[in-house]
C-alpha positions in Angstrom: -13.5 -39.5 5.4 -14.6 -37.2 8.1 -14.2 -33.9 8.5 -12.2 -31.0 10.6 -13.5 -29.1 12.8 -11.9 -26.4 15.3 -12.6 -26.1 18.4 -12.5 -22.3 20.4 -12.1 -22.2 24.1 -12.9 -19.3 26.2 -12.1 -19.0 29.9 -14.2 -16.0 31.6 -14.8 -14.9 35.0 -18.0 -16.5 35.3 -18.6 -18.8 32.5 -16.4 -20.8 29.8 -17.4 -20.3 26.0 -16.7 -23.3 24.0 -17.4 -23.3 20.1 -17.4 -26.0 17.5 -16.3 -24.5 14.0 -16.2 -26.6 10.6 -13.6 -24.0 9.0 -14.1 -25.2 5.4 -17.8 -24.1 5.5 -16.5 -20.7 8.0 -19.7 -21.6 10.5 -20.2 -22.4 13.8 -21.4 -26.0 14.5 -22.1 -25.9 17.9 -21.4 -23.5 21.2 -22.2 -24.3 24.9 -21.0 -22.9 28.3 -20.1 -24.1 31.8 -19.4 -22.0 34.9 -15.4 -21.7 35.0 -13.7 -23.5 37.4 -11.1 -21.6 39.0 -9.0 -24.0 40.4 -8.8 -26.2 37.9 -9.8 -24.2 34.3 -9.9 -28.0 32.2 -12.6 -28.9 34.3 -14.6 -26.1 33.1 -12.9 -26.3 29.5 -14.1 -29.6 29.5 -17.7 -29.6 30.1 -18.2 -26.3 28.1 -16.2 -28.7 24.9 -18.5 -31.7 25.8 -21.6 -29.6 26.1 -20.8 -28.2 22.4 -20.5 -32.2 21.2 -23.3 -32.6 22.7 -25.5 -29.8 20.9 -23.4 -30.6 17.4 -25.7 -33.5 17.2 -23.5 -35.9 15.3 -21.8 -33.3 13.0 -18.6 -33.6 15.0 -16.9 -36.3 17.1 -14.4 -35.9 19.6 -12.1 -37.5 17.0 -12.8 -34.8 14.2 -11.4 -32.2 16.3 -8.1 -31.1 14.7 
């Protein structure tokens, strides 16, 4: 059985804060950013999310996001 982790989004002016948290444990995973994309925020949302994935190294899965 896998874990849950939350995922925190932040759109800024300039960049897009994602964070990977494992809520049982109260840390952060993984956090990344991408350059927010004005016209279309998800496609900033989701390269700063992949970017965390990326640096969580196997911890979390796209799946374990809850």
């Amino acid at each position: 059985m896998s874990s849950i982790f939350y995922a925190g989004i932040d759109t800024g002016g300039t960049y897009t804060d994602a964070a990977i948290i494992h809520p049982g444990e109260r840390r952060v995973v993984a956090s990344a950013k991408a350059l927010t994309t004005k016209g279309n925020l998800g496609v900033g949302v989701a390269a700063a999310l992949s970017r965390a994935l990326e640096q969580a190294k196997g911890q979390a899965r796209p799946a374990d996001l809850g």
